[in-house]
C-alpha positions in Angstrom: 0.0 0.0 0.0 1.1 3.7 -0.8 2.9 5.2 2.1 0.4 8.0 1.5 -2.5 6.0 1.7 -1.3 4.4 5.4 -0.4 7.8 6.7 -4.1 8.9 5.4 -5.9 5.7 7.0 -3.9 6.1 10.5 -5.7 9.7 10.6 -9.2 8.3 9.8 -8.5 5.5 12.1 -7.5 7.8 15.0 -10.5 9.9 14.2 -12.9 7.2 14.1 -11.5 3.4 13.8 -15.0 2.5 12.5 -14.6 4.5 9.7 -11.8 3.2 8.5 -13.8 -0.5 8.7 -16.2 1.0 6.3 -13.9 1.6 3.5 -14.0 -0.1 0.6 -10.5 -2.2 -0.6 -10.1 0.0 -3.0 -11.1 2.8 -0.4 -8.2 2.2 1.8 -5.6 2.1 -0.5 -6.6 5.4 -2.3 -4.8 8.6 -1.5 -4.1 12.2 -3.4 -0.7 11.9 -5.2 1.7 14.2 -3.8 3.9 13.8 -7.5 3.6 16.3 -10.5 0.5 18.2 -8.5 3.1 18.9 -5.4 5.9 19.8 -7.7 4.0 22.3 -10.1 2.4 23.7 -6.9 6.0 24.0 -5.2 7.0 25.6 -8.8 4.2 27.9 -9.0 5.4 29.6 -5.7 9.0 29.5 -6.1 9.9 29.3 -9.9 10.2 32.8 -10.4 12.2 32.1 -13.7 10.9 29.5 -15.8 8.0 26.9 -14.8 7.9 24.4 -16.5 6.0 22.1 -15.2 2.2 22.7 -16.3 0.6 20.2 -18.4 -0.7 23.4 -20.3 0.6 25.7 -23.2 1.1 28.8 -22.5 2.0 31.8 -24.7 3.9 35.2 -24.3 3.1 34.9 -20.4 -0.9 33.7 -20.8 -2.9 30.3 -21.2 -2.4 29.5 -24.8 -6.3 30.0 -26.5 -8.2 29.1 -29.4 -10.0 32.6 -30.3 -12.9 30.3 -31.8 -13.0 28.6 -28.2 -13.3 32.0 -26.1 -15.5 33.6 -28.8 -18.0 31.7 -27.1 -16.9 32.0 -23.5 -17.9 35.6 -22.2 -17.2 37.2 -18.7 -14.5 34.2 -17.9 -10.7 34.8 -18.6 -8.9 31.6 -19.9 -7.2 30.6 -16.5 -11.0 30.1 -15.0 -12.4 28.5 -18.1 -9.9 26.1 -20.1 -7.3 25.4 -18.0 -7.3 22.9 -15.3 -9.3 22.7 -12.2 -7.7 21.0 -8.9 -9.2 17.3 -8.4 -10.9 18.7 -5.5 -13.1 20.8 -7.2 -11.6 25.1 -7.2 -11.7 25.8 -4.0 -13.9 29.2 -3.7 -16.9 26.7 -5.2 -16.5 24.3 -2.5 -16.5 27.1 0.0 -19.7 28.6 -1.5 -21.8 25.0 -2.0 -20.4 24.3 1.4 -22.0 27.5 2.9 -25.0 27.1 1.1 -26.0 23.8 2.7 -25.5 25.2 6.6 -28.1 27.7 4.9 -30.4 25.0 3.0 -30.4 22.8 6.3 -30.6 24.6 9.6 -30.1 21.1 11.6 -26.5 21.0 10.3 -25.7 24.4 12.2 -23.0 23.6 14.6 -22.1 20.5 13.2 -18.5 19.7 11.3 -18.8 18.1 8.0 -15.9 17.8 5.1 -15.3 19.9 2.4 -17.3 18.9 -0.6 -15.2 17.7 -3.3 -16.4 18.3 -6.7 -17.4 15.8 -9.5 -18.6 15.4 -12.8 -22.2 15.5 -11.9 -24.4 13.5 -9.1 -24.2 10.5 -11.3 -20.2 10.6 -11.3 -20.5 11.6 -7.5 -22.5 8.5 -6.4 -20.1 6.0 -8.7 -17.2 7.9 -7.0 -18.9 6.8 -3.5 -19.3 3.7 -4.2 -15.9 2.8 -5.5 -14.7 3.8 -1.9 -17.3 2.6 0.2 -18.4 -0.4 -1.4 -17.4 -3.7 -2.2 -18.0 -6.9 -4.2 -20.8 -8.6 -2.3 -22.0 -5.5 0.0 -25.3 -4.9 0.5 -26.7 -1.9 -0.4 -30.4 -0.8 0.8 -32.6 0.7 -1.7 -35.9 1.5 -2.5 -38.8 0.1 -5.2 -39.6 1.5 -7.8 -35.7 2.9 -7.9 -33.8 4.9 -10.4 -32.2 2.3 -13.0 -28.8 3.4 -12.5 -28.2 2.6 -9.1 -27.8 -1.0 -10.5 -25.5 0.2 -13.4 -23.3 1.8 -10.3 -23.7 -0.8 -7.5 -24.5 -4.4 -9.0 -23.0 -4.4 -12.8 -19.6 -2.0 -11.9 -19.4 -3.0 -7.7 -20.6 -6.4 -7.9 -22.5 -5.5 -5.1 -25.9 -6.8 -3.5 -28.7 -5.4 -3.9 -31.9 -5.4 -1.3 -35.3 -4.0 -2.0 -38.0 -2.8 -0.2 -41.4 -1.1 -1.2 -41.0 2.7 -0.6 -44.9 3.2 -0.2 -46.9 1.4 2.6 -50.9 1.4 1.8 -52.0 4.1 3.3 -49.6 5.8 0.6 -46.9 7.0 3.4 -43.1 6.0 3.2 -43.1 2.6 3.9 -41.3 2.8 7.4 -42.0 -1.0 8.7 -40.8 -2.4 5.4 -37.5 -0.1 5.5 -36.9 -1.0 9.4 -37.6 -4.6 8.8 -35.2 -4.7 5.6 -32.5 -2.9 7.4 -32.4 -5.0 10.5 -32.7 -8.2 8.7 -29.8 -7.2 6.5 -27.6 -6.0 9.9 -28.3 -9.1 11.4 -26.2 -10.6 8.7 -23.5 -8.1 7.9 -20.7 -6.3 9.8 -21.9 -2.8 7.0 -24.7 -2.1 5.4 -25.1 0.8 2.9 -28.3 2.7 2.4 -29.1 5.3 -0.4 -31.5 7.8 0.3 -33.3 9.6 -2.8 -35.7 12.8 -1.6 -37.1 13.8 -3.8 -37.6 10.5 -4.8 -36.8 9.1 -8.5 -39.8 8.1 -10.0 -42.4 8.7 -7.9 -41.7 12.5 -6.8 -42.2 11.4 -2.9 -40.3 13.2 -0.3 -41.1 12.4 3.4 -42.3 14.4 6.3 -40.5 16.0 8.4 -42.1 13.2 11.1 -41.4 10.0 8.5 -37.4 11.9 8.7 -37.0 11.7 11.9 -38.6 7.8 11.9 -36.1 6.7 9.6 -33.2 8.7 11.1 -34.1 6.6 14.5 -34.4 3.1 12.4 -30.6 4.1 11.2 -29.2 5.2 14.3 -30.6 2.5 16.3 -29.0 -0.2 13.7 -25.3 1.8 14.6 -26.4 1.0 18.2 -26.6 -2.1 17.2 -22.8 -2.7 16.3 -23.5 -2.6 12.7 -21.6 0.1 10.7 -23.8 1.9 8.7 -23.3 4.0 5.2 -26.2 6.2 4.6 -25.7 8.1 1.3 -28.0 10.7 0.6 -28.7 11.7 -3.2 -29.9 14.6 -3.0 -30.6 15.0 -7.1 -33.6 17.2 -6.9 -33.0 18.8 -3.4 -35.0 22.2 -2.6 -37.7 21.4 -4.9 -40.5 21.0 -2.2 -44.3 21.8 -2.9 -46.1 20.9 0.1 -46.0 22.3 3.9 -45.6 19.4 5.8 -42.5 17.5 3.5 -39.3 17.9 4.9 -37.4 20.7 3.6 -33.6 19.6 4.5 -31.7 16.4 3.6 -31.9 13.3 5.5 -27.8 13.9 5.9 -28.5 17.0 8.2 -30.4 14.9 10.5 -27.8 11.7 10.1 -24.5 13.6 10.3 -22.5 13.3 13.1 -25.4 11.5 15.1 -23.4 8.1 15.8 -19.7 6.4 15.7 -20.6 3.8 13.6 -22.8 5.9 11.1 -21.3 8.0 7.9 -23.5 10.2 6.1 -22.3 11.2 3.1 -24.3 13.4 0.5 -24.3 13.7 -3.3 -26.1 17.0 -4.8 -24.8 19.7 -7.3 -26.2 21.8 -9.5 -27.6 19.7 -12.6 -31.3 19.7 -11.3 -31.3 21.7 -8.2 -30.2 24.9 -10.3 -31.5 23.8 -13.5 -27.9 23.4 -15.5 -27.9 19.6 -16.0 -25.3 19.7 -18.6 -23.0 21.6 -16.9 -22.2 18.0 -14.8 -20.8 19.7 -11.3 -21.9 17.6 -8.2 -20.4 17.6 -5.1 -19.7 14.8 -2.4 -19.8 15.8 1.2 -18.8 13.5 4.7 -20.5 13.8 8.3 -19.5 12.1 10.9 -18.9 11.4 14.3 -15.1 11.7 15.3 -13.7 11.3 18.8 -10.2 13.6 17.9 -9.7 16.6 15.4 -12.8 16.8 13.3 -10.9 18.7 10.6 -7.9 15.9 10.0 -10.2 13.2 9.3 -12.1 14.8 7.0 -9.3 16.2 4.9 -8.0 12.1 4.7 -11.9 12.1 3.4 -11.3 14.4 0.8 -8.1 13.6 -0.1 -8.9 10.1 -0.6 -12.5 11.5 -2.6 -9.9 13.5 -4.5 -7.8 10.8 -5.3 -10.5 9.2 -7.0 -11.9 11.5 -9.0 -7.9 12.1 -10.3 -7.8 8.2 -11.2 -10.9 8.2 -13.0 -11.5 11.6 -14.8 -8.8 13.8 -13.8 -11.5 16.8 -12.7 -14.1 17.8 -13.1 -14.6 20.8 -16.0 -13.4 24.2 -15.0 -15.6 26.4 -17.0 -18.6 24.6 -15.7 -17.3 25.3 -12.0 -16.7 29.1 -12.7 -20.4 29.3 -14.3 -21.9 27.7 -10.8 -19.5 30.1 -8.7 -20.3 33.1 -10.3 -24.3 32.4 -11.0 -24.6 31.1 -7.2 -22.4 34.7 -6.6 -25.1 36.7 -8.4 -27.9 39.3 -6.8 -30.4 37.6 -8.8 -29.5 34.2 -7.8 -32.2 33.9 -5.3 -34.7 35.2 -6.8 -34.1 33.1 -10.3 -34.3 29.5 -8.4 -37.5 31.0 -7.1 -38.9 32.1 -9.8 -38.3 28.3 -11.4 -39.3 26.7 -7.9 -42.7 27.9 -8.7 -43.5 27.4 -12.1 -42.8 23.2 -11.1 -45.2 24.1 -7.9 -47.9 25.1 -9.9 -47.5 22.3 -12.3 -47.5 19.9 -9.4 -50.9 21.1 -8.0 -52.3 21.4 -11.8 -51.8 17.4 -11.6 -53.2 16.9 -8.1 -56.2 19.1 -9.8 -56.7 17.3 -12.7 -56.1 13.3 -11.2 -59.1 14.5 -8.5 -61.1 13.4 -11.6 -62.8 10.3 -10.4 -62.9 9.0 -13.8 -58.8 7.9 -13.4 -59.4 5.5 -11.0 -60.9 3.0 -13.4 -57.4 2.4 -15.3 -54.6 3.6 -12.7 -53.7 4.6 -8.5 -51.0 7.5 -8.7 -48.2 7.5 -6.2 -48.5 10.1 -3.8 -46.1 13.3 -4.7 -44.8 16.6 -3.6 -41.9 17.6 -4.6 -39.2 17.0 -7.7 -39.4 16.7 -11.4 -42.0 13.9 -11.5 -44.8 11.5 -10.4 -46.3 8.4 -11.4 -49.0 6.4 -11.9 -49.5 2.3 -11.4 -51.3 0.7 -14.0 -54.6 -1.6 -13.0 -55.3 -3.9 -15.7 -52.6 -3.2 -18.6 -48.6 -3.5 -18.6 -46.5 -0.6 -18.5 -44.9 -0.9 -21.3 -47.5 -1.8 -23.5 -49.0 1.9 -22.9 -46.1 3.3 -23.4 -45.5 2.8 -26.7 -49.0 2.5 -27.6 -49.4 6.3 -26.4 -45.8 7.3 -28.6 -47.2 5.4 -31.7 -50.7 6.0 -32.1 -50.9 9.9 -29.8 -47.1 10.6 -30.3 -46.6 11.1 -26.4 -43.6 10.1 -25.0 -43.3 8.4 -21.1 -41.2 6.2 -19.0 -42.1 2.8 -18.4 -40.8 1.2 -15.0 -41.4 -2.7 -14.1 -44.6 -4.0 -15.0 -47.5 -1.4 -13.7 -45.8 1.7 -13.5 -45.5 4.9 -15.9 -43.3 8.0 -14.9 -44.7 11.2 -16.1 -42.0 14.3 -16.4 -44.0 17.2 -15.6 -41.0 19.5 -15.3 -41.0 19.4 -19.2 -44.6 20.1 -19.9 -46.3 23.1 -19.6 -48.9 23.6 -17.0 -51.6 24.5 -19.5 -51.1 21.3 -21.4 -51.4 19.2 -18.9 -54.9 18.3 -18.8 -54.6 17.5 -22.4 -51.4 15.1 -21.5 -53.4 12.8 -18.8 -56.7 12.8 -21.2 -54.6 11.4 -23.6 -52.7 8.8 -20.9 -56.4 7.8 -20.2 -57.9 7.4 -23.6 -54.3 4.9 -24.3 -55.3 3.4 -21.9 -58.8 3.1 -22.4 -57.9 1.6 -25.9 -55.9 -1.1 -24.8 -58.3 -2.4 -21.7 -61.2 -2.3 -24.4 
C-alpha cells in the first residue's frame, strides 16, 4: 500500500476506527498523489524564472487559446475556463456549495462536515462513493420502484448486493416497517450495510415528512447501536424542490450527520437539477460524521482520498462549468431566479393533483403520492406498462417512461402547466384503448 495512503488511513483510524472498517478495498488504498500536482504547486510559488512544469501551453506569459473557443466564453478569462481545475473541485466553489448547505439545512448548524469535493455530476459523484465505500458482495439498501442506474453503479460496476423494499406502505406514506424490517434483517447478517436515500424520490416525486425523517433517522441510528456500521448516502438530485408544507425541507444527511460512531452520512447534490444546468455535470460529495479527535484531520483524509478518486478516473471535473456555478450562485439575482423556477414546477404539481381529482382515473390507474421533484407516477390496474407506453408514442405521439410491469413515470417539469390536462386525457384514452 502507498505510504500516502497508510499515513491517510492512520488519521481516519485515529479519528474514528470504525470509519476506516467501512472503507471499501479499494477505499483504503486510495490517496491524493503528492507527484507532479506537489511539484508544479512548489514551482508555481518559487519558480520565479521559468515553470515548466504545467501540463498546459502557454504563450507570451498567458494560457495559450483558441480565439474560436473564447469567442464563445464571455465574462471568464482563460485561466477560469480552459485550463485545469484542482481534483478537489476550485476551492472558492467548495466554499460557497459548502455555505449554502448550513443555509439550506438549519439542523447541520453547529455540526462539522468535510469539504465537498467536486465531480462530474451526481451520477459521477455517487459511482465515486461507491468505489470507496463499497465492495463486491455489500449490501446496499434501496428503494422500489428505484432509479435504473443505481444497479449500473452498485450491482454491474461493484458487484455489489442489492436489497429492495417497497418505498410506499398502503395508506400511501413512506413505507417505514418495510424499511426497518429490511434494514435489521440485513444488519443481522452483515458487519456494514449501505443505504441510499433519494428525496425527492426518482420516480415517484415522494419526499417524506419531516415526522417520517426523523422515523427513519431513529431506524438508522438504532442499527449503529446495534454494532452494525452503517453507510447512509443521501442523493440529493432534486434537493429544494418542495411543494407541500408538511415535506421535509432539509436532507436526511442533516439529520444523520455526526449523530453516531458507527454511522457516515455522506451526501451527493450539485447543481444539474437543483439549479436547473444539468449539462453543466458539477456535483459535489460531502462527509459527516462522528469523530472522537480533530474533526478537521479526518475529513481532509476524506477528501483527499475522494480527491484521489476522482484524479484516477476523470482527472477533474470541467473548470468552466465550476466558474459558471461560482459566479451564478455569486449573483444578486440568484435567489430570486431559483425561485422564480421553484414555482412554475409548484404550480405544475398542483395542476396534476387538480386534474387526477377526476374520479374517472381510477378506473385504469392509482397514482403515487407526490410533492416535490421533477415527477410522479401512476401504477397501471389492468394493462402492462410498457405496453402503454409505446401504444401512447405510436398512435398519440406522447412520450413516457415505463418502470417494471404497472408503472409509468410522467415528467411534468418538461410540460407546460396548461397542457397538462390535455397530456393525462390522452394517458387515459391509451389506456382506455388497450383495456377495451
Amino acid at each position: 500500500m502507498n505510504p500516502i495512503a497508510i499515513e491517510l488511513n492512520q488519521t481516519i483510524e485515529s479519528g474514528n476506527p470504525h470509519l476506516l472498517e467501512m472503507l471499501s478495498g479499494v477505499g483504503k488504498q486510495l490517496f491524493f498523489p503528492k507527484g507532479i500536482l506537489t511539484q508544479s504547486a512548489e514551482a508555481r510559488e518559487k519558480a520565479h524564472r521559468f515553470n515548466a512544469t504545467a501540463g498546459i501551453a502557454k504563450e507570451k506569459g498567458r494560457t495559450m487559446r483558441l480565439n474560436s473557443v473564447m469567442e464563445f466564453i464571455h465574462g471568464l478569462p482563460p485561466s477560469e475556463s480552459i485550463t485545469y481545475a484542482p481534483s478537489f473541485g476550485i476551492p472558492q466553489l467548495r466554499s460557497s456549495w459548502k455555505k449554502s448547505l448550513y443555509e439550506k439545512n438549519p439542523t447541520l448548524q453547529g455540526q462539522a462536515i468535510s469539504m465537498p469535493v467536486v465531480s462530474s455530476g451526481i451520477t459521477h459523484g455517487i459511482s465515486v462513493f461507491a468505489d470507496l465505500w463499497v465492495d463486491p458482495g455489500d449490501v446496499i439498501i434501496l428503494p422500489e420502484p428505484m432509479w435504473g442506474n443505481y444497479n449500473m453503479i452498485f450491482g454491474v460496476r461493484k458487484g455489489a448486493f442489492i436489497v429492495k423494499y417497497p418505498v410506499f406502505a398502503d395508506d400511501g406514506r413512506f413505507n417505514l416497517d418495510a424499511f426497518a424490517t429490511c434494514l435489521r434483517e440485513q444488519a443481522a447478517q452483515h458487519a456494514k450495510v449501505v443505504v441510499m436515500l433519494n428525496f425527492p424520490h426518482n420516480p415517484s416525486g415522494y419526499t417524506v415528512s419531516r415526522k417520517e425523517a426523523e422515523e427513519i433517522a431513529r431506524i438508522l441510528i438504532e442499527t449503529a447501536d446495534s454494532g452494525t456500521n452503517v453507510i447512509v448516502a443521501t442523493d440529493d438530485s432534486y434537493f429544494g424542490l418542495f411543494y407541500e408544507e408538511e415535506t421535509l425541507k432539509e436532507s436526511m444527511f442533516a439529520l444523520l450527520s455526526g449523530t453516531h460512531p458507527r454511522l457516515l452520512a455522506a451526501k451527493m447534490d450539485g447543481c444539474t437539477k437543483e439549479n436547473f444546468a444539468w449539462g453543466l455535470r458539477v456535483g459535489f460529495i460531502t462527509y459527516g460524521a462522528q469523530m472522537r479527535t480533530d474533526a478537521a484531520a479526518v475529513y481532509e483524509a476524506l477528501e483527499k482520498k475522494t480527491a484521489g478518486c476522482v484524479r484516477g478516473s476523470i482527472s477533474n471535473a470541467c473548470h468552466l462549468s465550476q466558474s459558471i456555478l461560482f459566479q451564478s450562485m455569486s449573483s444578486k439575482n440568484y435567489g430570486a431566479e431559483k425561485a422564480e423556477k421553484f414555482q412554475i414546477l409548484k404550480n405544475r404539481a398542483r395542476k396534476i393533483k387538480q386534474i387526477l381529482s377526476d374520479p374517472k382515473f381510477t378506473e385504469v390507474w392509482e397514482a403515487y403520492p407526490f410533492n416535490s421533484g421533477y415527477f410522479m407516477c401512476v401504477k397501471l390496474k389492468k394493462i402492462d406498462a410498457e405496453s402503454l407506453r409505446r401504444h401512447l408514442l405510436e398512435r398519440y405521439g406522447v412520450g413516457l417512461i415505463a418502470i417494471g410491469d404497472r408503472n409509468l413515470r410522467v415528467a411534468f417539469s418538461c410540460v407546460e402547466e396548461e397542457d397538462l390536462p390535455e397530456l393525462f386525457d390522452i394517458i387515459f384514452q391509451g389506456a382506455m384503448d388497450l383495456q377495451s
